[in-house]
C-alpha positions as a Markdown table, in Angstrom:
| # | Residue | x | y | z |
|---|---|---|---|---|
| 1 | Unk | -18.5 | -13.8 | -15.2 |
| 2 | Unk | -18.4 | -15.5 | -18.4 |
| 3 | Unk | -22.5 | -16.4 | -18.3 |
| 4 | Unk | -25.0 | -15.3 | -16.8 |
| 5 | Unk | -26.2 | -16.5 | -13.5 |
| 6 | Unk | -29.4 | -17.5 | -14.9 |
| 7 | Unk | -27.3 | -20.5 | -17.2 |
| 8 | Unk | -28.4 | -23.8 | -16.4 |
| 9 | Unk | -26.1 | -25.6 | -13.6 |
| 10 | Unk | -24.9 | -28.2 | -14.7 |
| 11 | Unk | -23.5 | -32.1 | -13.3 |
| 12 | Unk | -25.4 | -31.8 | -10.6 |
| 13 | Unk | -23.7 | -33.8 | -7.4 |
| 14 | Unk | -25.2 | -32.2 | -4.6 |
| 15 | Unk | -27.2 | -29.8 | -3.5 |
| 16 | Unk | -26.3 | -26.3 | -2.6 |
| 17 | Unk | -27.0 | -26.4 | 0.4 |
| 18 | Unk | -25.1 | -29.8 | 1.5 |
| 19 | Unk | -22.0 | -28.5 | -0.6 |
| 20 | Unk | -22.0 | -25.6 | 0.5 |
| 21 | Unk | -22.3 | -27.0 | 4.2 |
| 22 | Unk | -19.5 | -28.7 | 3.3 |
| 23 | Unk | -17.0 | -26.1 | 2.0 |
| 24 | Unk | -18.0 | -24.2 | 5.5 |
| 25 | Unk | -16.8 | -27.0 | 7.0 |
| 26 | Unk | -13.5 | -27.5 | 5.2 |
| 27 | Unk | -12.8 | -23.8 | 6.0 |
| 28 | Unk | -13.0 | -23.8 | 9.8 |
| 29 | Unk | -11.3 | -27.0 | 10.2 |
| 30 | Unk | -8.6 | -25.7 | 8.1 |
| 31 | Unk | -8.7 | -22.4 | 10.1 |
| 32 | Unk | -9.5 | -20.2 | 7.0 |
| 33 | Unk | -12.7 | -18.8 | 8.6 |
| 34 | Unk | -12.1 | -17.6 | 12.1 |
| 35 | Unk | -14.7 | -15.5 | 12.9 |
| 36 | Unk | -18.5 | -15.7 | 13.2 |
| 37 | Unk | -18.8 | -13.0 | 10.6 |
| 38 | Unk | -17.2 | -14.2 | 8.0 |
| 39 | Unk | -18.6 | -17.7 | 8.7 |
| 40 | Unk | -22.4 | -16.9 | 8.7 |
| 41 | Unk | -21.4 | -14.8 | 5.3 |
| 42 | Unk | -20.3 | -18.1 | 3.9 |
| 43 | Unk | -23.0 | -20.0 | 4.6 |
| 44 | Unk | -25.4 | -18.3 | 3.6 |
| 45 | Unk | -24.4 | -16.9 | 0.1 |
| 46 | Unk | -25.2 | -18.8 | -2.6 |
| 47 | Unk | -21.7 | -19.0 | -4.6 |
| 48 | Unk | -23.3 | -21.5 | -7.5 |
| 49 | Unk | -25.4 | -18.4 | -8.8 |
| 50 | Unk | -22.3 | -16.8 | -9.4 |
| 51 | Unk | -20.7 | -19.3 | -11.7 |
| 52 | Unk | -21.1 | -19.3 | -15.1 |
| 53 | Unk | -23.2 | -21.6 | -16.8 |
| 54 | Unk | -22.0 | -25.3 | -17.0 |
| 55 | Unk | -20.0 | -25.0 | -13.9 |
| 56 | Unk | -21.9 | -28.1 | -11.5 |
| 57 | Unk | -22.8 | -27.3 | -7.8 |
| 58 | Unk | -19.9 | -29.2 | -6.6 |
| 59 | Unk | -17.4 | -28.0 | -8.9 |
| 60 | Unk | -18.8 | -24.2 | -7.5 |
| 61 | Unk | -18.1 | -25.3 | -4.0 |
| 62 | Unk | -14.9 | -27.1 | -4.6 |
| 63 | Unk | -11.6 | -25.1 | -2.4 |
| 64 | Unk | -10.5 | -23.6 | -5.6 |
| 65 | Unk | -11.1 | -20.8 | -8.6 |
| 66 | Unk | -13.8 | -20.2 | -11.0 |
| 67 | Unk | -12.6 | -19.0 | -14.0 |
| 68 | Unk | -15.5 | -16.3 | -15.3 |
| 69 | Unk | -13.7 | -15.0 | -18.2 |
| 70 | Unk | -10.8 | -14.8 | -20.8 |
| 71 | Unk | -9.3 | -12.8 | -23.0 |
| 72 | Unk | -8.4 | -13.2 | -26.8 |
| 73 | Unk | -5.4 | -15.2 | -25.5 |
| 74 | Unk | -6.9 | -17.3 | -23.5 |
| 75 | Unk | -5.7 | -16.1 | -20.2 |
| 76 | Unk | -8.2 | -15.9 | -17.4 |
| 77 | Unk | -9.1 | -11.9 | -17.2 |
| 78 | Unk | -11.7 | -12.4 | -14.5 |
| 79 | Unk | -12.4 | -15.3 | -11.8 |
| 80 | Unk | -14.4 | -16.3 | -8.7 |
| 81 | Unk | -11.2 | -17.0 | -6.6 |
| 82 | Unk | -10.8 | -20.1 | -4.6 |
| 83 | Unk | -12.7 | -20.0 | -1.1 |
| 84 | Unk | -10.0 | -20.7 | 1.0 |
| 85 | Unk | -8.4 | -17.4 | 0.3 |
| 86 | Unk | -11.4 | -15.4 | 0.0 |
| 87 | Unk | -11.8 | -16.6 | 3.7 |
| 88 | Unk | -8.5 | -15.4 | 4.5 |
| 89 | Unk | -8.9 | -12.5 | 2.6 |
| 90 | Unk | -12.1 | -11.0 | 4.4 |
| 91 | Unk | -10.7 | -12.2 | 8.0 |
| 92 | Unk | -7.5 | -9.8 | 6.9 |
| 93 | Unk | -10.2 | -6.7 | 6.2 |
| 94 | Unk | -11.5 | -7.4 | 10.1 |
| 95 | Unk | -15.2 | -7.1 | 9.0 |
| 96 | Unk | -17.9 | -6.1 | 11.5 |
| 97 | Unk | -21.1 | -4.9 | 11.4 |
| 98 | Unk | -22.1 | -1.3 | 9.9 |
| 99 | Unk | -18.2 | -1.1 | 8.1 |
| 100 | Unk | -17.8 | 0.4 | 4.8 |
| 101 | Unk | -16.1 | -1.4 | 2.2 |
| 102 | Unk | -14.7 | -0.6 | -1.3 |
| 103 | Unk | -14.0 | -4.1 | -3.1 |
| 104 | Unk | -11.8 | -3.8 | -6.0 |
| 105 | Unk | -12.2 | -6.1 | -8.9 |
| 106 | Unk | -15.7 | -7.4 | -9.2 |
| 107 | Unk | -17.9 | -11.1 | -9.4 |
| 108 | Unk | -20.4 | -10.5 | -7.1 |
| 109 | Unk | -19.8 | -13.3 | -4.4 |
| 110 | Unk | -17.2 | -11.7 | -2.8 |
| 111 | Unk | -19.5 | -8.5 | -2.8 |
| 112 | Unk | -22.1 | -10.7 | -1.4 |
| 113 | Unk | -19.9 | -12.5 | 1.5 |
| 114 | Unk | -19.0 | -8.7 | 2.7 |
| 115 | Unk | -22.4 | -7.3 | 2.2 |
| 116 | Unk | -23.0 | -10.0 | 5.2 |
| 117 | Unk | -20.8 | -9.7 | 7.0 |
| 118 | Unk | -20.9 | -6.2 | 7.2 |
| 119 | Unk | -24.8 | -6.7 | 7.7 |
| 120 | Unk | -27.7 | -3.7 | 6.7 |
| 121 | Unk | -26.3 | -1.0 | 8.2 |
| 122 | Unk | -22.9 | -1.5 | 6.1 |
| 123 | Unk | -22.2 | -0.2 | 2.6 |
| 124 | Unk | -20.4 | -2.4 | -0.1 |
| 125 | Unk | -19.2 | -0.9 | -3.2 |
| 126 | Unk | -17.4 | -2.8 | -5.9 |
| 127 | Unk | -16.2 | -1.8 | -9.0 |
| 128 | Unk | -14.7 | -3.5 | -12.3 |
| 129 | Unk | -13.3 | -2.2 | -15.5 |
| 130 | Unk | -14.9 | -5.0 | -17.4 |
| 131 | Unk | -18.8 | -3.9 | -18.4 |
| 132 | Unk | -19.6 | -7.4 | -19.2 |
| 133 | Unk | -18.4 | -8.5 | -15.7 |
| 134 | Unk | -20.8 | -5.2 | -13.5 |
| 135 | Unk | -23.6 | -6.3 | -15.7 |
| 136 | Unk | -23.3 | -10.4 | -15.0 |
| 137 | Unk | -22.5 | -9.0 | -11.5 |
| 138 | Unk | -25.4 | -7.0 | -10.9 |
| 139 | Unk | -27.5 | -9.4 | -12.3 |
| 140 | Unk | -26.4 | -12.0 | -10.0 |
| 141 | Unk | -26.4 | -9.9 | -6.9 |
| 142 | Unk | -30.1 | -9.1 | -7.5 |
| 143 | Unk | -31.0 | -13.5 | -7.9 |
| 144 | Unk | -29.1 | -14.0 | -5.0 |
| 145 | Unk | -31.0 | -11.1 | -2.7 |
| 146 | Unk | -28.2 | -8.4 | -2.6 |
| 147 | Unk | -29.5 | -5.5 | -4.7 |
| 148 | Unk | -28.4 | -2.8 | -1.9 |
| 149 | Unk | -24.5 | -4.1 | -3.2 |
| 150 | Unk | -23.3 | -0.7 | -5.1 |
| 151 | Unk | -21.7 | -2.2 | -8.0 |
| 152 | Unk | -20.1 | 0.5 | -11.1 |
| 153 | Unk | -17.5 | 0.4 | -13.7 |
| 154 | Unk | -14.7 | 2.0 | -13.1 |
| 155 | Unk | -11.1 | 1.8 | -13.2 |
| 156 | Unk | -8.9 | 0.4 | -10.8 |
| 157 | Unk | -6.5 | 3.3 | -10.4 |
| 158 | Unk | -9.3 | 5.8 | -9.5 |
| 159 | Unk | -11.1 | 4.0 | -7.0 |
| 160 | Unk | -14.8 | 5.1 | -6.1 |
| 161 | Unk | -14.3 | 8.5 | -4.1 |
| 162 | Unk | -17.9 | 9.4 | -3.8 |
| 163 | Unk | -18.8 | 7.0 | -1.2 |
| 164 | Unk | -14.8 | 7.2 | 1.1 |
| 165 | Unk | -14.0 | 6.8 | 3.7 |
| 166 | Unk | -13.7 | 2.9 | 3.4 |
| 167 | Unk | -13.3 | 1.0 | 6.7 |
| 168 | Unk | -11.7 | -1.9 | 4.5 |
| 169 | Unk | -10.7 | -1.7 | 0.7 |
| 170 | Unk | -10.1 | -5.3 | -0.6 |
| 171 | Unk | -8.3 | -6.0 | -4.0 |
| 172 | Unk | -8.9 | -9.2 | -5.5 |
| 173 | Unk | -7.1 | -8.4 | -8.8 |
| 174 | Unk | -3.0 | -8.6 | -9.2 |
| 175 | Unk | -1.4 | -5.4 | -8.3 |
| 176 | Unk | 2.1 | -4.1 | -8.5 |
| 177 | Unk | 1.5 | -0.3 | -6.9 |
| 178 | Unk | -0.6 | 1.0 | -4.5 |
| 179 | Unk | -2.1 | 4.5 | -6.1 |
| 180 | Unk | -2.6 | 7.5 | -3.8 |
| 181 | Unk | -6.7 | 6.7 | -4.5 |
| 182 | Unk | -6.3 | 3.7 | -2.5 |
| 183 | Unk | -5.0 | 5.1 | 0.6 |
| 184 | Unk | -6.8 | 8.5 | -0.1 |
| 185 | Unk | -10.1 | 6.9 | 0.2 |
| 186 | Unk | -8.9 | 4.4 | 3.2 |
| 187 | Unk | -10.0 | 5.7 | 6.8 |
| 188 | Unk | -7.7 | 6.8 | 8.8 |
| 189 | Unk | -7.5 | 3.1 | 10.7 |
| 190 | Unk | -8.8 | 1.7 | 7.9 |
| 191 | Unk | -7.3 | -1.8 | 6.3 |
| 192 | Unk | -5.8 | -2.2 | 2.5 |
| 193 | Unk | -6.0 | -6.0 | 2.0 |
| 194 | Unk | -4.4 | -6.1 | -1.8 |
| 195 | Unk | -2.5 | -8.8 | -3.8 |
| 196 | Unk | 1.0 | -6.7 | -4.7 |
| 197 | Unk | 3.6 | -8.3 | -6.9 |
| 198 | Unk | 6.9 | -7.7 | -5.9 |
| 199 | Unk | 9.4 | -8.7 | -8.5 |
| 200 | Unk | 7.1 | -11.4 | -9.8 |
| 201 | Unk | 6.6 | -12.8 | -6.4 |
| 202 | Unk | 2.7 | -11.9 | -5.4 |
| 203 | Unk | 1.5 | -12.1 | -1.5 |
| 204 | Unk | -1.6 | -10.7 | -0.4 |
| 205 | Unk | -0.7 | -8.2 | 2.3 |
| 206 | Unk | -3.2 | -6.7 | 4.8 |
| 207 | Unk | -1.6 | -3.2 | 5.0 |
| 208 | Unk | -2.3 | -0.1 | 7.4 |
| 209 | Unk | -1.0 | 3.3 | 8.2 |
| 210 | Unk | 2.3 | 3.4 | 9.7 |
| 211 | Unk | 3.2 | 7.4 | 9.8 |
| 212 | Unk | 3.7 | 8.2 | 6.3 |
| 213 | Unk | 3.6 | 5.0 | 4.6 |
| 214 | Unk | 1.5 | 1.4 | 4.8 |
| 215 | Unk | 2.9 | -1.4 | 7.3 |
| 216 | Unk | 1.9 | -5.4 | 6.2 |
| 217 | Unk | 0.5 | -7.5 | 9.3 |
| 218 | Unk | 0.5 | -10.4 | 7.2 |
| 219 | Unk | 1.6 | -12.0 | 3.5 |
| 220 | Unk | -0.3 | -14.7 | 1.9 |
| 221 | Unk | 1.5 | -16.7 | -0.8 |
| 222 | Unk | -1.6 | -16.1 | -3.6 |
| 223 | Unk | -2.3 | -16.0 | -7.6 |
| 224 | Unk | -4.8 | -13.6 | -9.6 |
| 225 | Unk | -5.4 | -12.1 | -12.8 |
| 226 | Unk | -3.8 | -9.2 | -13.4 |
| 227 | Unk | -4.6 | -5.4 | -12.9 |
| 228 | Unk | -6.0 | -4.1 | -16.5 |
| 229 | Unk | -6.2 | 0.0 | -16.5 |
| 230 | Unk | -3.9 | 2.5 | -15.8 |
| 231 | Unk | -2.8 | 0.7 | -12.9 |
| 232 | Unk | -1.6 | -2.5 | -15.7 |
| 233 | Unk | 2.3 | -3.2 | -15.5 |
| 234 | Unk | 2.6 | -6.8 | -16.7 |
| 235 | Unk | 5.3 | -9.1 | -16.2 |
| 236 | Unk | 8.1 | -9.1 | -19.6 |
| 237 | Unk | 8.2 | -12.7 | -20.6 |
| 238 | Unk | 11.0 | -13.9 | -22.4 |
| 239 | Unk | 11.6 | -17.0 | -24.6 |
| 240 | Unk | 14.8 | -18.7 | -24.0 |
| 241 | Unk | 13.7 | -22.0 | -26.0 |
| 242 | Unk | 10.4 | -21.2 | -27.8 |
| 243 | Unk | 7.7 | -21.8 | -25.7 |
| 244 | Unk | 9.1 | -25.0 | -24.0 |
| 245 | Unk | 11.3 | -23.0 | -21.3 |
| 246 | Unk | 10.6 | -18.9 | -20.8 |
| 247 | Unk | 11.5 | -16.3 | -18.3 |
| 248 | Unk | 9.3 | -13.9 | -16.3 |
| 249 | Unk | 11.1 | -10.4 | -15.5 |
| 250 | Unk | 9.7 | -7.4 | -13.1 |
| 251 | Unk | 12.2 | -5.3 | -12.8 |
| 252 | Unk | 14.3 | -2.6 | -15.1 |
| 253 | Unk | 17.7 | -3.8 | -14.2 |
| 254 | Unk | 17.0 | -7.1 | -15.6 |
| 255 | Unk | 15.1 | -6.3 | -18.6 |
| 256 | Unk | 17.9 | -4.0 | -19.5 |
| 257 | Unk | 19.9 | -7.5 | -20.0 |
| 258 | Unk | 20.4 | -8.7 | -23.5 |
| 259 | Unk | 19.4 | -12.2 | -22.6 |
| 260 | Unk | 20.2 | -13.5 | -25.9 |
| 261 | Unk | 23.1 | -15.8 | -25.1 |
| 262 | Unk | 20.6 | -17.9 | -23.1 |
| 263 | Unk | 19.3 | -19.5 | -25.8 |
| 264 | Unk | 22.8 | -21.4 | -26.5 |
| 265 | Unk | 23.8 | -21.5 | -22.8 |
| 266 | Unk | 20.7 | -24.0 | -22.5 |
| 267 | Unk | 22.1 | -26.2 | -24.8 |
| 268 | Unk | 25.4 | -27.0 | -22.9 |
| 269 | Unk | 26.7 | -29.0 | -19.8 |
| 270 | Unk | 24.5 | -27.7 | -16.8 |
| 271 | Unk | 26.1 | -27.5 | -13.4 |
| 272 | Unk | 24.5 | -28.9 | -10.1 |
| 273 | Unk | 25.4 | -28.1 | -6.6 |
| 274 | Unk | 23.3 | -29.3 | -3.6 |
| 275 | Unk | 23.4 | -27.6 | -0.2 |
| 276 | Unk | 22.3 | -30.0 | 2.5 |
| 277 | Unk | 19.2 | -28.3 | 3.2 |
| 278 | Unk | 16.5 | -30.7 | 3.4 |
| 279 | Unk | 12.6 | -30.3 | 3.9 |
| 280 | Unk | 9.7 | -32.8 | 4.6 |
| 281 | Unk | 7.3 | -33.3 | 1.8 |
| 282 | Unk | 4.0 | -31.1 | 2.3 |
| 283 | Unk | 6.0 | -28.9 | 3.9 |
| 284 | Unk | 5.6 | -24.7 | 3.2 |
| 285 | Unk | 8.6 | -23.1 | 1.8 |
| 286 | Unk | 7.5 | -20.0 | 0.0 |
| 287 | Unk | 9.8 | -17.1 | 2.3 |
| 288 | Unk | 12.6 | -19.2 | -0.1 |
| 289 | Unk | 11.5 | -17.9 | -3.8 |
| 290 | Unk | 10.8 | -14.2 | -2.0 |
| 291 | Unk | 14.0 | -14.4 | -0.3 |
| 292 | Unk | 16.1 | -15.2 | -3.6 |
| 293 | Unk | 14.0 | -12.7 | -5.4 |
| 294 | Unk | 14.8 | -9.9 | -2.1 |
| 295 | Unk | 18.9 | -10.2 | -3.6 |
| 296 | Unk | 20.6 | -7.6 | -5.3 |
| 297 | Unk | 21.1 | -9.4 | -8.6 |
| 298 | Unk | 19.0 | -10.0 | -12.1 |
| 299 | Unk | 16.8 | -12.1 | -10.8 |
| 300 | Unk | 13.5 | -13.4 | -13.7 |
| 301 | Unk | 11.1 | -16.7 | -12.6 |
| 302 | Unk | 11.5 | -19.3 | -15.0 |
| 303 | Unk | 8.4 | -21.2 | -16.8 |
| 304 | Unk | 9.5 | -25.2 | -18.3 |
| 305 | Unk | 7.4 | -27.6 | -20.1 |
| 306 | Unk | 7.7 | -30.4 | -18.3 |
| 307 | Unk | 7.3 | -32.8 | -21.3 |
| 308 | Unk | 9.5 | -31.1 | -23.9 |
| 309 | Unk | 12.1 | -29.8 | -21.4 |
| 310 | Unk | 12.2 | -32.4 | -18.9 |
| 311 | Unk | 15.7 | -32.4 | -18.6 |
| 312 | Unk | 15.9 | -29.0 | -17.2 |
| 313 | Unk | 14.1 | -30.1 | -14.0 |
| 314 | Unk | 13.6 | -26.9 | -12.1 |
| 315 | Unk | 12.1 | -27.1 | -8.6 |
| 316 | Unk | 8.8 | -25.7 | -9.5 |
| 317 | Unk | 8.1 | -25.5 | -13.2 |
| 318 | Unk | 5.8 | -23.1 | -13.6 |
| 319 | Unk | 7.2 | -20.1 | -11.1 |
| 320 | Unk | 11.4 | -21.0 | -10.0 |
| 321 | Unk | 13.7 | -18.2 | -9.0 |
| 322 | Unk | 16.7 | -18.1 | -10.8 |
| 323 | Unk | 19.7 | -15.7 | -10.9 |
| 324 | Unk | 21.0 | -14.1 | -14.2 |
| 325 | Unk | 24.0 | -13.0 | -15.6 |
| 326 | Unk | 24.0 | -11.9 | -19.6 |
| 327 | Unk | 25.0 | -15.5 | -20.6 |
| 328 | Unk | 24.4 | -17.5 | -17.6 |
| 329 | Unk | 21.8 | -19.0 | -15.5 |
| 330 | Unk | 21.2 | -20.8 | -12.0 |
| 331 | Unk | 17.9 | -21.6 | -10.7 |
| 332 | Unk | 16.5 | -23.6 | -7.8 |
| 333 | Unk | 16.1 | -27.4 | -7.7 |
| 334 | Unk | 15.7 | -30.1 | -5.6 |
| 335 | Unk | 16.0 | -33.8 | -5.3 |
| 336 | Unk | 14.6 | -36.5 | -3.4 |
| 337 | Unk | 16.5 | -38.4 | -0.4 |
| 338 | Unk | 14.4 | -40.9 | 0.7 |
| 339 | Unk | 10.2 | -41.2 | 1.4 |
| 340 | Unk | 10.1 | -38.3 | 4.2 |
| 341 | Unk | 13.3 | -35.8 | 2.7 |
| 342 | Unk | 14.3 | -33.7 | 0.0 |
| 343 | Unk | 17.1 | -31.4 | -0.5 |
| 344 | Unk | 17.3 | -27.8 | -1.8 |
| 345 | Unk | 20.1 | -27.7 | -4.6 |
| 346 | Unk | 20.8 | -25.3 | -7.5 |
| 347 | Unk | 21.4 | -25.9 | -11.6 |
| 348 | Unk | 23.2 | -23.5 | -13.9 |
| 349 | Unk | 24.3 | -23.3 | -17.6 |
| 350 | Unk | 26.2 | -20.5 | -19.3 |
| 351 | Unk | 30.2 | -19.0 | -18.6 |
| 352 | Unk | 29.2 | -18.5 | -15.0 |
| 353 | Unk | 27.5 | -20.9 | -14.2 |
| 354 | Unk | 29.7 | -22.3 | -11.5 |
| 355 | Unk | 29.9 | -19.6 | -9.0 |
| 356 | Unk | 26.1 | -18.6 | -10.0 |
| 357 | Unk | 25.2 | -22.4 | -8.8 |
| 358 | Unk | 27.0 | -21.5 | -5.9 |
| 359 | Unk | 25.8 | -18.4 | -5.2 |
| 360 | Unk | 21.9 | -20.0 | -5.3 |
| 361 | Unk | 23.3 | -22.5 | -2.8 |
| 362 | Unk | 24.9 | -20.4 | -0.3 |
| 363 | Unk | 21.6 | -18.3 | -0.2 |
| 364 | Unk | 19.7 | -21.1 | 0.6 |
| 365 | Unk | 22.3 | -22.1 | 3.4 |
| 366 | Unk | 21.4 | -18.3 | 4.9 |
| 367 | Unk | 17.5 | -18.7 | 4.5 |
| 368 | Unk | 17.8 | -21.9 | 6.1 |
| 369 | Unk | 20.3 | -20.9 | 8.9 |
| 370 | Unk | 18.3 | -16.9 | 9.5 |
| 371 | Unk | 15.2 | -17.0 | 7.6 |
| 372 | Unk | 13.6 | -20.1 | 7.9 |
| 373 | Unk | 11.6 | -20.6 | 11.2 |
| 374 | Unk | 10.9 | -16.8 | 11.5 |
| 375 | Unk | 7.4 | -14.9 | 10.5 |
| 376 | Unk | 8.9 | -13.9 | 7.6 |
| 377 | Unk | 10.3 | -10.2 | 6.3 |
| 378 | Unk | 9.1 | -6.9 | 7.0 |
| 379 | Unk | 7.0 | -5.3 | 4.0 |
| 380 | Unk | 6.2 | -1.9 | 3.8 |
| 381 | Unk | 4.9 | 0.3 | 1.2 |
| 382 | Unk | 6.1 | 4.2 | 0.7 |
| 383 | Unk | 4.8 | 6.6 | -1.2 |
| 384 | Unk | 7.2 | 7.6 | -4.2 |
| 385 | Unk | 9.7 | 10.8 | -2.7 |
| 386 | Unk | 9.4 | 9.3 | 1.2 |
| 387 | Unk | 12.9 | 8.9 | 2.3 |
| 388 | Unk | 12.9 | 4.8 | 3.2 |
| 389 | Unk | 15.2 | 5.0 | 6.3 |
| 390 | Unk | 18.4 | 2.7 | 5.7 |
| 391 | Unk | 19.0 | -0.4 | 7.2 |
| 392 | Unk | 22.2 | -2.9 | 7.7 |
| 393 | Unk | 19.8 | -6.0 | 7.3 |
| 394 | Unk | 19.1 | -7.2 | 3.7 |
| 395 | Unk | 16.6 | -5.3 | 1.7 |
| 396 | Unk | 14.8 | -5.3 | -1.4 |
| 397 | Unk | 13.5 | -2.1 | -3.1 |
| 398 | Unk | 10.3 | -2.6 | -5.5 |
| 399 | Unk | 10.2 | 1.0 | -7.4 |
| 400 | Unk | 6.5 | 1.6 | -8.6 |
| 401 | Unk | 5.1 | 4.5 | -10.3 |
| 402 | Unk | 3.3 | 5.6 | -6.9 |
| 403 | Unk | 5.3 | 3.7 | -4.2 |
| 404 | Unk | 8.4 | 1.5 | -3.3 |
| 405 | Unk | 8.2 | -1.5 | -1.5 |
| 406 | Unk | 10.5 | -2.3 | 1.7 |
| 407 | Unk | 10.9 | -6.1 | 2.0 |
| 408 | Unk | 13.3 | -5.9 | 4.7 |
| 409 | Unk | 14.7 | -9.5 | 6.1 |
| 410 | Unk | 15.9 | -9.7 | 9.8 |
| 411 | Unk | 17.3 | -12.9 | 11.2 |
| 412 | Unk | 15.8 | -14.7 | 14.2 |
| 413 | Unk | 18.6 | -13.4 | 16.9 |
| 414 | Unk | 18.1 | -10.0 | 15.8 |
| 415 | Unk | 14.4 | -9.8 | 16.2 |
């Protein structure tokens, strides 16, 4: 945290208790919180004495994230993240009374909402590289009646073997490998709920043992700060107009692309091409950026400033798959019909960008036509030298250090 959880509070709206009545509320109706558990944990932690100071009592109980500290950069390093998926999150670790639990990346609150859930005879550990974030933790922990929460600094990568086996080790930091302390210190049927980044697409998978490698039994579409430690791997950002439009790259093949004729591709004719697909507004979409990003080509996320590069109009300008080629680019869009439709299209610039337009479009034909009213893919996790057996259906590889990730794709009739 980025105060101390003695700061004043300030703005006051409501009282704790009413908001956080309220955010309890919100939860269950949305189905976040399905469990008595996890509901009695939530209302009864106080999540306003883990904000930093200035933050009011509503804007604590608000459905999103607290940012407790950044770095020199001013990127968030540290947060309280957004109730809604903390919900989510703890539901995925199946938390019952007397279970063990190692959280990774610390705050405090979440600490808390486990150390209830898991009740007196349980055991919550959670560790943090940060020592100003364990000492605003601990110090929050003990105002808010939790001093039995075992909090320690410690790396990431390392984990906290003196008190394994955990029943349930959840991650609430960005990671993009799984190290062998993870699963070392997991029980046997023991749950790995962790945020992985898969070639810059993140989902929060609950994982479990599957022979000799982890199994996902569900993938949340989620945000966090990054890993910092041995286990850090960020993201390569390029500039392909100064800071007004930049890529994001997570993968060797396509950093080992000299990018540079982007720049002047930019600056002529763009190509559109729309593919018929249509979706309602509101309505979830995300298995179509990790499907794009699941192809075998150079593949980065583009990042456009809406004001100074309007013209570029990319369907989601902070985070938009596009494909790559060394002097050509075609990334997603979309366009509005009428009041209820939208349609799925693609734009390029560059030598190829032509067939790359079309090559963006006919992918979004196939997600719609195999991919797009299933569960979505198959993710699994093997440790680095496990043979991954082969398969005829598409499949993305996500080499780590310690493990590769399987997203494998099956369409609906061959389920």
């Amino acid at each position: 945290m980025a105060g101390s959880a003695l700061d004043t509070i300030s703005e006051i709206d409501s009282s704790p208790e009413e908001a956080r009545a309220r955010l309890v509320d919100l939860l269950l109706a949305d189905g976040r919180i399905t469990s008595p558990e996890v509901e009695a944990a939530f209302r009864r932690v106080p999540r306003h004495l883990f904000a930093p100071g200035g933050v009011s009592v509503d804007a604590a109980y608000a459905d999103d994230v607290v940012i407790t500290k950044r770095g020199p950069d001013g990127r968030a390093t540290s947060s309280i993240s957004a109730p809604w998926l903390q919900a989510m999150m703890l539901e995925a670790a199946r938390l019952r009374p007397g279970g063990r639990v190692l959280e990774i990346g610390s705050g405090g609150y979440n600490a808390a909402l486990i150390a209830e859930a898991v009740g007196p005879r349980g055991m919550v550990t959670s560790i943090d590289i940060d020592s100003d974030i364990v000492a605003n933790a601990r110090t929050a922990l003990d105002i808010a009646g939790y001093p039995d929460v075992h909090v320690v600094q410690a790396d990431a990568d390392t984990g906290w073997p003196a008190r394994a086996p955990y029943d349930a080790i959840v991650v609430t930091v960005e990671a993009s490998d799984i190290p062998p302390a993870w699963t070392d210190q997991l029980a046997s049927d023991g749950v790995l709920v962790v945020p992985l980044r898969m070639r810059g697409n993140t989902r929060c998978l609950t994982l479990a043992r599957d022979g000799d490698h982890l199994t996902a039994t569900d993938a949340i579409l989620c945000g966090f700060v990054p890993m910092q430690g041995a286990g850090a791997n960020p993201v390569t950002r390029r500039a392909l107009r100064g800071d007004d439009v930049t890529l994001r790259i997570d993968d060797p093949e396509t950093r080992a692309l000299d990018l540079d004729a982007l720049t002047p591709a930019l600056d002529g004719p763009g190509v559109d091409a729309w593919s018929e697909v249509t979706i309602a507004p509101a309505t979830p979409f995300e298995s179509l950026h990790l499907w794009l990003a699941s192809q075998p080509h150079p593949y980065g996320l583009l990042a456009v400033d809406r004001d100074r590069a309007a013209d570029m109009d990319p369907q989601n300008w902070v985070s938009c798959p596009a494909l790559l080629t060394g002097d050509s680019i075609a990334y997603l869009t979309i366009r509005q019909l009428d009041d209820s439709t939208w349609e799925f299209g693609a734009r390029g610039y560059g030598s190829d960008a032509a067939p790359l337009t079309q090559l963006v479009v006919d992918l979004i034909t196939v997600w719609d036509r195999d991919h797009r009213k299933q569960p979505g893919p198959d993710i699994r996790v093997y440790p680095t030298g496990v043979t991954i057996p082969p398969t005829a259906q598409p499949q993305l590889l996500v080499p780590r250090h310690h493990t590769t990730a399987a997203i494998t794709w099956t369409a609906g009739d061959q389920r």
